[in-house]
C-alpha positions, 0 to 999 in steps of 0.5 A: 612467334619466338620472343627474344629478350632485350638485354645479353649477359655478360657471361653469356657473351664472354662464352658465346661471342667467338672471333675464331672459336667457340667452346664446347665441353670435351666429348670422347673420340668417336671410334670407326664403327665396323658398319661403316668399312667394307671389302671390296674385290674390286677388279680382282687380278685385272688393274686398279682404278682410282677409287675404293668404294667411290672414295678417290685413292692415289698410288704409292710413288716408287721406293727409292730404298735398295732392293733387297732391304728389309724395312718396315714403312711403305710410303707412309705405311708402317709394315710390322714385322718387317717387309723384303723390299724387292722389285719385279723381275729383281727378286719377284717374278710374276704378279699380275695386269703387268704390273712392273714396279715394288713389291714387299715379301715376308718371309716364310715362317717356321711354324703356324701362319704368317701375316703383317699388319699394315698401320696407315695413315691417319684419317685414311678413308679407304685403301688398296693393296694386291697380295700374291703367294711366294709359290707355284700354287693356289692359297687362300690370303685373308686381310682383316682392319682392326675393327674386324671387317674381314675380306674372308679367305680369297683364293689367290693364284701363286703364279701371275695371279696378283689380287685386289684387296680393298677396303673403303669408310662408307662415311668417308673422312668421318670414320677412318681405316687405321690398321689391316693385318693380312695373313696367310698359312704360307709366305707371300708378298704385297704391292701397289698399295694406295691411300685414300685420305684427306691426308693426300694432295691438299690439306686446310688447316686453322681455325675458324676463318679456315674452317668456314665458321660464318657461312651457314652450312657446316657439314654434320659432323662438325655442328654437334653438342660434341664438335663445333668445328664447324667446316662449312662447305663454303669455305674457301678450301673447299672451294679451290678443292672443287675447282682444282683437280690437283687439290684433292681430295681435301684433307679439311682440319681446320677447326673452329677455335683453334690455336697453335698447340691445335696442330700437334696435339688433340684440340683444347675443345674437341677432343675427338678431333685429332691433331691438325699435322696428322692430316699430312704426309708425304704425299701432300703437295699444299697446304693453306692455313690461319692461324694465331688469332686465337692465341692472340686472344681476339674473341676476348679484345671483342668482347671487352671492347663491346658496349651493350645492355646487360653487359658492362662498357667496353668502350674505351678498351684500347686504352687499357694497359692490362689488355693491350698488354696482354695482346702485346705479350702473345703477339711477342710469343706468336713471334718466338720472343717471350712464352706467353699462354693463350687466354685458355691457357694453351702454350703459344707455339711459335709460328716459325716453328709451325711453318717447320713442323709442316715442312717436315710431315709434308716436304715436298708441299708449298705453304700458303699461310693467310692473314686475318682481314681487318673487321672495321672500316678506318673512316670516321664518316663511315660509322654512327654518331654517338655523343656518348661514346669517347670518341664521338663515334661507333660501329653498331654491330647489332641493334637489339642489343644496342651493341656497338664498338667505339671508333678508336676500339674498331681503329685499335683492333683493326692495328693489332691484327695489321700487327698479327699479320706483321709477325704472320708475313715475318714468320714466313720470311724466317722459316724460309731462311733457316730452311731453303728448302721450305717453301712458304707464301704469305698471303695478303687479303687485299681482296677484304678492303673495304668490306668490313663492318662500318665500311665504305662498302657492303661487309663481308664480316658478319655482325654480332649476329643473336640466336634465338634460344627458346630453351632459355627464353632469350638469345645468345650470340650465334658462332658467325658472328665477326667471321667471314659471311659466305661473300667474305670466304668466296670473293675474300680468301677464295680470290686471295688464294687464287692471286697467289698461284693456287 
């Protein structure tokens, strides 16, 4: 039998006690390995299906853009050089599987081969395009990705004969697609392109109450040395995804730990995962999300407000002027009035801002941004007696490590995230008002009342929650604790999301 020890240190529960992160040390971005992308011929000249390789793919929509127009984005593609935008029947006479709609023409070349390199966008799991020669012959296209897996020479017939190019991640949304150059000895056009990525349809971004972090089966990927993420397949995204044929495939980027700057540059903890906003495009039609409580800093309240052996008291915390200043300051910078840093020293971008940031990758979506459920309950009968304590009474959060919180510390917190949502339900009202264009939902969690710890009911937030770490002979805080247990992401943000249209 594993023995665990008695007593926690206070280091050990300042870095592992996490409301909505958990830190790592960096690791370098792992890059697509050309094992994991194949070609695909797929129907050849007959018509495209759904899917490149089994990973489900959505057709470009029509190009408004002049025919005639040279230009160098397809959709969210960027073209390079330059591509003729013209049409079937205006500009371009055959294809093939009567297709009628865009096609884009290079333009012959004066000397040695011609191609164009297509970028796509990021996280792009798999993708399809038709290519066919600008003449009355037989000649061989060849598309190869950047990391070098190559379709070959495909003889592609010059009058009607259209055909499939297809390429597809064998580990999609793990190891993406990121460029395709097709070249050819002669000029030739492209069209009926199609992206597969968790860029397209839905996206979830956020932090740890996004990402599942509290259920118990994260996906691989995101449970290593390298990337604590932690996207947990019971995470209400993945739910609304499997139940909703309009909200997929998923584009799941919420990630452990995350804070506002998350969004746009690379995580502050995991530098492999790229910046959240990169998951939308124009294609993307919602979007769901938490976020601020990491720049608010609510790991750190916790751990200052919590009492246990081997760590120093924290009861009494509420009434603390260097801490409840310091929340004060980073809810005042989360609501665009003063600059405040998060407690890792992040920039706190205001939430208005990431609203507008979100519009603008992604237009045509409607945002639905969630609050944070109160952790405790707010009956003094529902918590332990203690004559210790200040107040008389605590919240007992973990037995072996005779770990609790005082009641007017859990009343305290539970005010501070009332007022996190407060700014969270203002800042929607703001951004709606300065753009009428952005299309914005709060949404309440009412479905938490009365589920949190010390409550009048069964909690759906885990307790401080001990692993069990025989390399150091004693235990450590595990990541779940004071998330969302499976309960709580199912019958709590699944249920909300759902009162709210989604």
């Amino acid at each position: 039998m594993l023995r665990i020890r008695s007593s926690l240190t206070a280091a050990c529960l300042t870095v592992l006690l996490p409301l909505v992160g958990l830190a790592a040390a960096p690791a370098p971005a792992e890059a697509a390995r050309s094992s994991d992308v194949r070609f695909s011929s797929g129907p050849g000249t007959g018509a495209p299906t759904d899917e490149v390789g089994g990973v489900p793919v959505h057709a470009l929509g029509a190009d408004p853009r002049p025919v005639g127009e040279n230009v160098s984005t397809i959709g969210p593609v960027a073209a390079s050089p330059s591509v003729n935008h013209v049409r079937m029947g205006q500009g371009w006479t055959t294809w093939s599987h009567g297709y009628t709609g865009d096609v884009y023409q290079t333009t012959r070349p004066e000397s040695g081969p011609e191609g164009v390199t297509l970028t796509l966008p990021a996280r792009t799991s798999a993708v399809y395009f038709y290519a066919e020669p600008d003449q009355w012959a037989e000649i061989s296209i060849e598309a190869t990705t950047k990391d070098g897996t190559t379709s070959s020479d495909q003889l592609v017939q010059g009058e009607g004969g259209a055909r499939y190019f297809g390429f597809y991640s064998t580990k999609p949304f793990s190891s993406f697609i990121t460029s395709i150059t097709v070249s050819s000895e002669e000029a030739f056009a492209i069209g009926e392109l199609a992206i597969g990525s968790d860029l397209s349809r839905y996206a979830a971004l956020g932090d740890s109450y996004s990402s599942g972090e509290g259920g118990t089966r994260p996906t691989p990927e995101t449970d290593t040395l390298a990337n604590h993420c932690h996207r947990d397949v019971d995470a209400y995204p993945v739910r609304l995804s499997r139940d909703d044929k309009d909200l997929r495939p998923l584009g799941f980027a919420a990630c452990s730990g995350a804070v506002t700057r998350d969004l746009t540059h690379d995580n502050h903890l995991f530098p492999s995962e790229p910046p959240q906003l990169d998951t939308l495009s124009s294609l993307t039609t919602s979007v769901t999300l938490t976020i601020g409580g990491n720049d608010v800093g609510f790991s750190a309240v916790l751990d200052a407000c919590l009492q246990a052996r081997g760590h120093a008291d924290g009861r009494g915390c509420s009434t603390r002027s260097s801490l409840t200043g310091a929340v004060d300051a980073r809810l005042s910078a989360l609501a665009g009035q003063v600059g405040a840093p998060t407690p890792g020293a992040s920039p706190v971008t205001p939430v208005t801002e990431v609203l507008s940031q979100i519009h603008a990758r992604s237009p045509e979506a409607r945002i639905y941004l969630a609050a944070y459920p109160e952790l405790f309950g707010s009956s003094r009968g529902d918590f332990t007696k203690d004559g210790s304590s200040p107040s008389g009474r605590v919240c007992r959060v973990n037995q072996v490590a005779d770990a609790s919180l005082d009641y007017q510390d859990a009343r305290w917190i539970n005010r501070r995230t009332k007022d996190l949502n407060a700014v969270l339900k203002q800042a929607v009202k703001e951004a709606k008002v300065a753009d009428s264009s952005l299309r914005a939902t709060f949404v309440t969690v009412p479905t938490f009342d009365d589920h949190g710890l010390c409550d009048k009911k069964k909690a759906w937030i885990n307790p401080l929650v001990l692993l069990v770490t025989p390399t150091t002979e004693g235990v450590a805080p595990d990541p779940v604790s004071f998330h969302p247990t499976r309960t709580g992401q199912k019958k709590g943000y699944y249920r909300a999301f759902q009162r709210h249209g989604l």
